[in-house]
C-alpha positions in Angstrom: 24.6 -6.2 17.1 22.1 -4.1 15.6 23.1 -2.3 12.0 23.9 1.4 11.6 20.5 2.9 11.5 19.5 4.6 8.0 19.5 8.1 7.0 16.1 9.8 7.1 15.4 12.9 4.7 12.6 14.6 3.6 12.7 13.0 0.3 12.0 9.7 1.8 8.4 10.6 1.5 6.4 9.1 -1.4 6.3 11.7 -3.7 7.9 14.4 -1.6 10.6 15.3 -4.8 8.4 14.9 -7.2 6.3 18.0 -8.5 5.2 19.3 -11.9 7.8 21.9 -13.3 5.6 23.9 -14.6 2.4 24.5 -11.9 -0.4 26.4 -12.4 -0.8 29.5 -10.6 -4.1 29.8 -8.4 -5.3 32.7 -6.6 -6.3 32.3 -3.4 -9.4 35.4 -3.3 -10.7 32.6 -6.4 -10.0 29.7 -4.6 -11.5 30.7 -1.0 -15.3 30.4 -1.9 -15.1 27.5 -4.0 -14.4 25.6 -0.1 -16.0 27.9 2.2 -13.1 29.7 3.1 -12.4 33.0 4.0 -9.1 35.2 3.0 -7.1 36.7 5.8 -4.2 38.8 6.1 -1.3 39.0 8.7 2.2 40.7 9.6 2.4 43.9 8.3 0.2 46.4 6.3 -0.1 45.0 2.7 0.6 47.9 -0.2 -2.4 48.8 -1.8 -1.0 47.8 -4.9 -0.1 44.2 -4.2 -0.9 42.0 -6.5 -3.4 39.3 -6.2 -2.1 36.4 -3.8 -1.3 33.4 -5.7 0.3 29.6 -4.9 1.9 27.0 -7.1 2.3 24.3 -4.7 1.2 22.8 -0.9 2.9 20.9 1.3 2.1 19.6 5.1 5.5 19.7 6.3 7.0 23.1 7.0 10.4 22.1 6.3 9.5 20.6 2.9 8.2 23.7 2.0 9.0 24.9 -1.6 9.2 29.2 -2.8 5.7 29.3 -3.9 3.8 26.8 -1.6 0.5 26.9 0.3 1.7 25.3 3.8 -1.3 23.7 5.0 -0.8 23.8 8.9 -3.6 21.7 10.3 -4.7 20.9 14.0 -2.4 17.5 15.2 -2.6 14.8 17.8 -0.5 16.7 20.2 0.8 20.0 18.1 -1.2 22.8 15.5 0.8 22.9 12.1 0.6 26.7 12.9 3.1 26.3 15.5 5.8 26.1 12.6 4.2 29.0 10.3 7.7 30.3 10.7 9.8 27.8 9.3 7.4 27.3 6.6 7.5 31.1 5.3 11.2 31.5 5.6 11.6 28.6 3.5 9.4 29.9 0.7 5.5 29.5 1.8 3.4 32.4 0.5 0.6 31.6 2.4 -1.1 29.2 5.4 -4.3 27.4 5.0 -5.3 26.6 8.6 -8.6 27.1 11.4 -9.4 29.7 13.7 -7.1 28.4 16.2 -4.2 28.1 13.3 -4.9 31.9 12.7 -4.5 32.6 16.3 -1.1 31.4 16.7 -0.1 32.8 12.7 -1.2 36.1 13.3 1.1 35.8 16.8 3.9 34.0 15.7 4.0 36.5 12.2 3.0 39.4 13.6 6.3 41.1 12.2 6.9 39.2 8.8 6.3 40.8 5.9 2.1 40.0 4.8 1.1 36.4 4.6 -1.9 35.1 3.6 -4.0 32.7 5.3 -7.1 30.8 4.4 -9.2 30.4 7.0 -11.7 27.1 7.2 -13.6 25.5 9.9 -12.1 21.8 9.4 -8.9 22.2 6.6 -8.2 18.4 6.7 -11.8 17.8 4.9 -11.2 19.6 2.3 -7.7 19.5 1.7 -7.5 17.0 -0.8 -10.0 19.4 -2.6 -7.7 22.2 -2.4 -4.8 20.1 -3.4 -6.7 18.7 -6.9 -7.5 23.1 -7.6 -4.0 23.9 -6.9 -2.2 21.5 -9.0 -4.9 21.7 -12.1 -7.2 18.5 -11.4 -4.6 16.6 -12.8 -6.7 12.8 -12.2 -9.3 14.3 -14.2 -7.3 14.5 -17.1 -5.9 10.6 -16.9 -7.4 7.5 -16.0 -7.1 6.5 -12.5 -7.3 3.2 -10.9 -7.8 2.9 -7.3 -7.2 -0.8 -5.8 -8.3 -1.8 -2.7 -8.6 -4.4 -0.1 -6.5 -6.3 3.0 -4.3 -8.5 0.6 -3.7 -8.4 -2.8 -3.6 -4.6 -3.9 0.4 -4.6 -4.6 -0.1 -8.2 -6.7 -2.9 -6.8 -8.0 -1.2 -3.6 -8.9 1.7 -4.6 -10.6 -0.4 -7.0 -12.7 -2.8 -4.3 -13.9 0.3 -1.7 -14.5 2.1 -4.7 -16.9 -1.2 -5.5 -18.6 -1.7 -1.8 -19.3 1.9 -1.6 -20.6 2.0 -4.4 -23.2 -1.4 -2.2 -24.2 0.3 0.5 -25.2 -0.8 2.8 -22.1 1.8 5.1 -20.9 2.0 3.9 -16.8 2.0 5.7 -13.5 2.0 3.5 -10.5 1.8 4.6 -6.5 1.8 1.8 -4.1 3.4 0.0 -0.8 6.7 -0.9 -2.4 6.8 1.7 -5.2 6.3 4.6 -7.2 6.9 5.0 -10.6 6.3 7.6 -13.0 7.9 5.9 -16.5 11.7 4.7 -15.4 11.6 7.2 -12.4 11.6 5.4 -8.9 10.5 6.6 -5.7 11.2 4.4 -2.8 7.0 4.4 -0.6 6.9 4.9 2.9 3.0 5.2 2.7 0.8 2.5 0.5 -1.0 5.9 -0.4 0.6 9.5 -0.3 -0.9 12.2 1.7 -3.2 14.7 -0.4 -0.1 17.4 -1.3 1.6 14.5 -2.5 -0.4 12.5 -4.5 -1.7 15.2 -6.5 1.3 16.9 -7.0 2.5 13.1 -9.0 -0.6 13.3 -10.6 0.5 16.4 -12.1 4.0 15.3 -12.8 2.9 12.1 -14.4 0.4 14.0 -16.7 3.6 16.4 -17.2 5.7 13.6 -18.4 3.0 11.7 -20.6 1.2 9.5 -18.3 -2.1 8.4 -19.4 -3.1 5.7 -16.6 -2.3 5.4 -13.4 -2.9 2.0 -11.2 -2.4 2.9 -7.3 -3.1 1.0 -4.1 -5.7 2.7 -1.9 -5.3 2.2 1.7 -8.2 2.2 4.5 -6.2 4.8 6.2 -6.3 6.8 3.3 -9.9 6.7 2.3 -10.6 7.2 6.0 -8.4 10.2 6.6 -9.3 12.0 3.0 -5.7 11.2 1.7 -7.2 10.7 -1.6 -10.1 13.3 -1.6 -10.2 15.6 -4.6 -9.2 12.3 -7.0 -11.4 11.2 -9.2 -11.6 7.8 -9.5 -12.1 6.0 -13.4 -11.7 2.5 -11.8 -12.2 1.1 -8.2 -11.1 -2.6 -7.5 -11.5 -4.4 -4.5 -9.4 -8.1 -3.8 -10.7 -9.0 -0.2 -11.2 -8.2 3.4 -9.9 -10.2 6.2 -8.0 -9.0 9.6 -5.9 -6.0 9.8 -6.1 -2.3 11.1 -8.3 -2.8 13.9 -5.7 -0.7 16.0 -6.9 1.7 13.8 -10.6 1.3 12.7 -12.5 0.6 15.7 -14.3 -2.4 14.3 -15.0 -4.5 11.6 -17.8 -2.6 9.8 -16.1 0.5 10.2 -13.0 -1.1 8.5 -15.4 -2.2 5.8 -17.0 1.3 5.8 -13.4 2.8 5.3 -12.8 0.5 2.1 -16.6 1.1 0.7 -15.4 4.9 0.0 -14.4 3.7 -3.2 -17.3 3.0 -4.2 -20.6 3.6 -2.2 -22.8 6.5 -3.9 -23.0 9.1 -1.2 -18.6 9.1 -1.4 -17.3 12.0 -3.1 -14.1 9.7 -4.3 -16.6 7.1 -5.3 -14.9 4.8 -8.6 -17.2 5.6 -12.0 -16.9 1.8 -12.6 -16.1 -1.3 -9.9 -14.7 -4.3 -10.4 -15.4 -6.4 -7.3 -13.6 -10.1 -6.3 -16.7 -12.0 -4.7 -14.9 -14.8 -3.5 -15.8 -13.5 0.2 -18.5 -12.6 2.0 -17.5 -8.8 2.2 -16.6 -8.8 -1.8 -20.3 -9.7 -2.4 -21.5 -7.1 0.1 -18.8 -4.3 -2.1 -20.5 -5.5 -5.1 -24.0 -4.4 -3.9 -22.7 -1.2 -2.5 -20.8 -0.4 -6.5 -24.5 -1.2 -7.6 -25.9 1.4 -5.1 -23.9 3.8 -6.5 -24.9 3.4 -10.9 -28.5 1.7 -10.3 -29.1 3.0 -14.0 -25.8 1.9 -15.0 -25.2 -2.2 -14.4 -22.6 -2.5 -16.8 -20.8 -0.1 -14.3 -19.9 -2.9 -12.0 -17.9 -6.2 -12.9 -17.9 -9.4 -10.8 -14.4 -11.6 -10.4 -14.9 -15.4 -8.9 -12.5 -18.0 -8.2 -15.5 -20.1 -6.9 -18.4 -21.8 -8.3 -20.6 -18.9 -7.3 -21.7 -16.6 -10.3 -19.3 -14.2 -11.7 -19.0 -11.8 -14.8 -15.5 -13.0 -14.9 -15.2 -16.5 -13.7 -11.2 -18.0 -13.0 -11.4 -22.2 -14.2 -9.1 -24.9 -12.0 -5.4 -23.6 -12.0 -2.5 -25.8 -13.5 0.5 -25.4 -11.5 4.1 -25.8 -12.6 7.0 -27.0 -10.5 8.7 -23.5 -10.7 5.3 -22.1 -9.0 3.7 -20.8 -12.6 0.1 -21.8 -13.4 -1.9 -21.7 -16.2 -6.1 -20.8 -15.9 -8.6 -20.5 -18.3 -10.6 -17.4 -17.5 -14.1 -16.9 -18.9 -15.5 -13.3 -19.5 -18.6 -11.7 -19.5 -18.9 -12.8 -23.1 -18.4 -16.0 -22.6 -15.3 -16.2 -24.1 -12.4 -17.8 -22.6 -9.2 -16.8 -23.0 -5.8 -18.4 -21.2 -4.2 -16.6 -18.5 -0.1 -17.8 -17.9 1.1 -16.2 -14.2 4.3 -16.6 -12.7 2.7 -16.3 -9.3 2.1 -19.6 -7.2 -1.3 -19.8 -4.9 -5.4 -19.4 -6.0 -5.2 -16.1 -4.2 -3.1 -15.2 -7.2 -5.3 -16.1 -9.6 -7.9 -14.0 -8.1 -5.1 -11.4 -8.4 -4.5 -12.2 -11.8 -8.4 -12.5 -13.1 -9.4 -9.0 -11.2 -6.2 -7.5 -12.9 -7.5 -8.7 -16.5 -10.7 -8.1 -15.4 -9.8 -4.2 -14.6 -7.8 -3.9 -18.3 -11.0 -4.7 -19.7 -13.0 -2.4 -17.9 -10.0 0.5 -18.5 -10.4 -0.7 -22.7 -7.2 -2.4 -23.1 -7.1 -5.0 -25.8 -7.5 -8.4 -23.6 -4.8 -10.2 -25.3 -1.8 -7.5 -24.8 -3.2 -7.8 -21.4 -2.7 -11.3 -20.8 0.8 -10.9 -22.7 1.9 -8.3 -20.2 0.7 -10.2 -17.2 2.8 -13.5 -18.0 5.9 -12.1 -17.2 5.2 -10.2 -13.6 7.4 -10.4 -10.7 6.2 -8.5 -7.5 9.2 -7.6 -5.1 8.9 -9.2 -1.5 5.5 -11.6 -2.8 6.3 -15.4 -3.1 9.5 -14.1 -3.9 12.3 -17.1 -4.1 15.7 -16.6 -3.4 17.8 -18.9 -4.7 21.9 -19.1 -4.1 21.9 -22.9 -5.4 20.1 -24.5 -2.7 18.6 -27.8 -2.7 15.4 -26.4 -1.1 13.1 -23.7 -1.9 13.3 -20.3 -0.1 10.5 -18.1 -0.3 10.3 -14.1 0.9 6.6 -13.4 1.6 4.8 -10.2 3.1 2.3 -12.0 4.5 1.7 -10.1 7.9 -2.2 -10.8 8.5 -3.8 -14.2 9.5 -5.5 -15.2 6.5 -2.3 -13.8 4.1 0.0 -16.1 5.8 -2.5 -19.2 5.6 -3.0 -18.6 2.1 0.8 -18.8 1.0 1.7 -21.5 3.6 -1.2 -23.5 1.9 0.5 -22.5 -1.7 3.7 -23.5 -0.8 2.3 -26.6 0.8 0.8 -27.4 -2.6 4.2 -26.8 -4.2 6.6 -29.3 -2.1 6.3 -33.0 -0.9 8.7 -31.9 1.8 9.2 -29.9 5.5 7.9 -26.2 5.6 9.8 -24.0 8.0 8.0 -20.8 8.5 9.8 -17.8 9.9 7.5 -14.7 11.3 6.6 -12.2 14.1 4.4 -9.4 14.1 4.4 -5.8 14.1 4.5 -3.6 17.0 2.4 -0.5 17.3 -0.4 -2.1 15.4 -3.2 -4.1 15.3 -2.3 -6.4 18.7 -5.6 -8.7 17.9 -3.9 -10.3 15.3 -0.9 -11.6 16.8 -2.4 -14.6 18.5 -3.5 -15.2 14.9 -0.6 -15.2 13.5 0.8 -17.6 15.9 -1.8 -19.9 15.3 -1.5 -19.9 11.5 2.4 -20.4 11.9 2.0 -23.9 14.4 -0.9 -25.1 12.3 1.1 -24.9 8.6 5.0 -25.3 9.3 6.6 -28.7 10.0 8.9 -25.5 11.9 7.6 -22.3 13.5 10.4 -19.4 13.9 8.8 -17.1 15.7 11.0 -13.6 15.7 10.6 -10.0 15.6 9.7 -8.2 12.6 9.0 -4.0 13.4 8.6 -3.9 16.7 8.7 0.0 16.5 7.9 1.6 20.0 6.7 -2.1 21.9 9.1 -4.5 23.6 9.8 -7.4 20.8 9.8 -9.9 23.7 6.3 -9.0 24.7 5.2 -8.8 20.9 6.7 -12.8 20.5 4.9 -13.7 23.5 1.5 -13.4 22.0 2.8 -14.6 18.9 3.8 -17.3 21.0 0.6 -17.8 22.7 -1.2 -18.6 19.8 1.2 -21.3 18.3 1.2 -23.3 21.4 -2.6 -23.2 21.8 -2.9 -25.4 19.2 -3.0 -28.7 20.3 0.4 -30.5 20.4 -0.8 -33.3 17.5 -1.5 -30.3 15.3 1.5 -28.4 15.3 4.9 -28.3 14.1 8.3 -27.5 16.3 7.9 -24.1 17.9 10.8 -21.7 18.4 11.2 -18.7 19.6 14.7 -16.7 18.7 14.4 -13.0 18.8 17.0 -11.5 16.4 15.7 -11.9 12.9 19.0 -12.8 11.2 19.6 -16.0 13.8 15.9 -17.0 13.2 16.1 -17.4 9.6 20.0 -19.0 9.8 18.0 -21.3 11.9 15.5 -22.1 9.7 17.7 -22.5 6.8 19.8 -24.9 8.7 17.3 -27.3 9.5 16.2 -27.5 6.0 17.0 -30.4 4.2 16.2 -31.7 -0.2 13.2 -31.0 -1.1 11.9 -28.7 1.8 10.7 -25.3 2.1 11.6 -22.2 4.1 9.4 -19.4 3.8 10.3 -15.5 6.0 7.2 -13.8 6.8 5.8 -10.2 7.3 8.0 -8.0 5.9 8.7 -9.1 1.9 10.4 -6.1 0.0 10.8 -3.9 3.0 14.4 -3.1 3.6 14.5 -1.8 7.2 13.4 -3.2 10.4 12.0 -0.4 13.0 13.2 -1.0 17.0 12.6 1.6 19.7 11.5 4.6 16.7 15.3 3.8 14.6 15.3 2.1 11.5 18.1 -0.3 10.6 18.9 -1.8 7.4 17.2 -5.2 6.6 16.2 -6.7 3.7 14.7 -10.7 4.6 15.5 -11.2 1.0 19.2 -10.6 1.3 19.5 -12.3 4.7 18.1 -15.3 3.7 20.3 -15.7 0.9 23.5 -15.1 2.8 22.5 -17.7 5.3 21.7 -19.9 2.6 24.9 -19.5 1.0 26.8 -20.0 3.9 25.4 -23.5 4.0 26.0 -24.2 0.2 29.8 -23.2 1.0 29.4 -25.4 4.0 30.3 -22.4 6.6 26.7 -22.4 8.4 24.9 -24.7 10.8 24.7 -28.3 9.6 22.0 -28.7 6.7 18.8 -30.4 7.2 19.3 -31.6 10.9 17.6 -30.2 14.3 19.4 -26.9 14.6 
């Protein structure tokens, strides 16, 4: 029986409640040129002695409209913004910044409001994010921003950098997939990056309330789709590139492309320094593109390295720990070498950890508060154990791409002398090439492969598990573990944590610190994390399947 399915507000949205109190006020007859915009007027006759039009705010949703806002109503997939130009000015919008076609149905569907202005511009969505920076004072110009990127690693990453910054005495903002903080204040992400009225409406609240730095995750989709235009950019990191998102960039190069926005020299939201991991192919590639863009400045680009291939900063053999911790001697640019302590299991981790101190450095953060911050990170829903007294380790992981879920079964391979069950599925309504992938990384690591649903959104989960499916059993039967299939989540990881016995390992897949799981467009509470340890503890109080056997 599926969950009740959670409430869904407005607020949900990253940054949605979160504005600066005090806004500047812009006028739109100064604003207009500055993007090639023109200034319109509809409803009825304006007084002559109306003052000048002004805005405090924008927002892309008409019923998150504010008193005050500029309701940007832009062209959609299947409906124009303008088609709610209504809702938006009874609930406070001053003006609408839309195309020719927006202006068509404003000046129709306000024909007897009182005056509205609209700004009229060939293609609003490009420079939207411009608009937003001008309307909320250019707030990332007045902090240092840090802009991760990459297919794995920008939440680890993230929280690594935001801990080093602390214990350096910066005052931290932080926007990413799980979270966004501004000081002590949480906001729950439904987006790894916020969409333009969003994020620079934080920006402006976190410069309200003290922020000096802010570390955020920078998706594909949002350098792609101008999310983050009008930010300016102090620090761009890149992790890695492997698999993900070709549902949505049509190919590999142009999901490369999408990630080089960070950095190449003809990107208006290009980083004013990089620091690149050049463990891969495509990191090496990023580095030459940062170059591209300072070839008078080559101390504008930093190299991270895990390998034996040259680096600025170069990460030494990692000694592990039986809780998972390791200890790595990292060598700088100077040839110093200082000792890194991480909680984190797994080499990818210490390419997390060395780009993290690596991007302190380059913000000017003394490198030993850095290294004192980073010892103690946690990062919700990565390599996360639960433990309810169990004589086997349990591991939440959101490891939902090929490579990712190699990566930590090989870590947690390193880690245990014993079984590894691995519990996973694969999204629906996303990249469909993958899921074959993710089979075949599941049946080559596990001793046991769960395979189970994890969002299928809109698609049938059956048909989702089937290609999941497909992939485990194409590996050759010597080379596999046990394959399963069970389709409801919970019973899947009972199941796994039934059959694991001393000493063995059962890691849940795909969806780490989420806690919902999206069927048929509803979204139910689930939280792998608290699942798995209620089917562990019903086997330490001896009321679940019996421990260790064949369940």
């Amino acid at each position: 029986m599926l969950p009740s399915p959670q409430p869904s507000t407005p607020d949900a949205a990253p940054g949605s409640g979160l504005r600066p109190t005090n806004p500047p006020l812009t006028e739109l007859a100064g604003l207009a040129p500055t993007i090639g915009a023109r200034l319109e007027w509809v409803g009825a006759a304006r007084p002559h002695d109306a003052g000048p039009a002004t805005v405090t705010g924008v927002e892309l949703r008409a019923q998150a409209v504010r008193a005050g806002d500029l309701f940007a109503a832009l062209p959609g997939a299947h409906t124009h913004g303008a088609e709610f130009a209504v809702t938006a000015v009874e609930a406070g919008a001053v003006a609408v910044f839309t195309d020719e076609a927006g202006l068509d149905t404003v000046r129709e569907r306000l024909a007897t409001q009182a005056p509205v202005a609209v700004l009229v511009h060939p293609s609003p969505r490009q420079v939207l994010g411009e608009v937003c920076a001008t309307i909320y004072g250019r707030p990332s110009e007045r902090m240092q921003v840090i802009g991760i990127t990459g297919t794995s690693g920008k939440t680890t990453s993230s929280y690594l950098v935001e801990a080093g910054l602390a214990a350096a005495g910066r005052s931290i903002g932080l926007v990413g997939t799980v979270e966004t903080r501004v000081g002590g204040h949480r906001i729950p992400s439904a987006l790894t990056t916020p969409e333009a009225p969003q994020l620079h409406a934080l920006f402006a609240a976190m410069l309200e309330r003290g922020v000096d730095t802010v570390v955020m995750e920078v998706s594909s989709h949002a350098l792609a789709l101008g999310r983050v235009d009008g930010t300016r950019f102090s620090i761009g990191a890149f992790t890695n590139l492997s698999q993900d998102h070709l549902d949505f960039h049509k190919d590999f190069a142009d999901y490369f492309a999408a990630k080089a926005r960070l950095f190449a020299a003809d990107s208006t939201v290009h980083a004013e320094r990089a620091v690149v991991c050049t463990d891969d192919q495509w990191g090496r590639r990023m580095a030459e593109v940062a170059r591209g863009a300072h070839p008078d400045r080559p101390g504008a680009v930093a190299t991270v390295g895990t390998t034996e291939s040259p680096a600025d900063w170069s990460a030494g053999v990692a000694t592990g720990e039986p809780d998972g911790s390791q200890v790595f001697a990292l060598t700088g640019p100077d040839g110093a070498v200082r000792e890194v302590s991480l909680r984190l299991p797994g080499r990818y981790n210490v390419a997390n950890a060395a780009l993290a101190v690596a991007v302190c450095a380059a913000a000017g953060a003394d490198i030993d508060a850095v290294l004192t911050g980073i010892a103690g990170v946690d990062v919700p829903g990565r390599v996360q154990r639960v433990d309810r007294g169990q004589d086997f380790l349990a591991v939440v992981d959101y490891a939902h791409k090929p490579a990712a879920l190699e990566a930590v079964i090989a870590t947690l391979r390193g880690q245990t002398n014993g079984r590894i069950a691995v519990v996973v599925g694969a999204g629906g309504d996303r990249d469909s090439g993958k899921r074959v992938l993710m089979g075949e990384a599941g049946a080559r690591g596990a001793d046991l492969l769960v395979v189970t649903d994890d969002n299928p959104r809109t698609e049938d989960p059956a048909a989702i598990r089937a290609a999941v499916l497909e992939g485990a059993l194409a590996v050759p039967a010597d080379e596999r573990g046990d394959v399963r299939e069970v389709g409801d989540r919970a019973a899947a990881i009972a199941a796994a944590v039934g059959w694991a016995g001393p000493g063995d390992v059962v890691l849940v897949a795909g969806k780490g610190h989420e806690t919902g799981q999206e069927i048929h467009g509803v979204k139910y509470p689930f939280d792998d994390r608290e699942v798995l340890g209620e089917a562990i503890a019903r086997i330490v109080s001896g009321d679940g399947l019996a421990h260790g056997g064949n369940a």
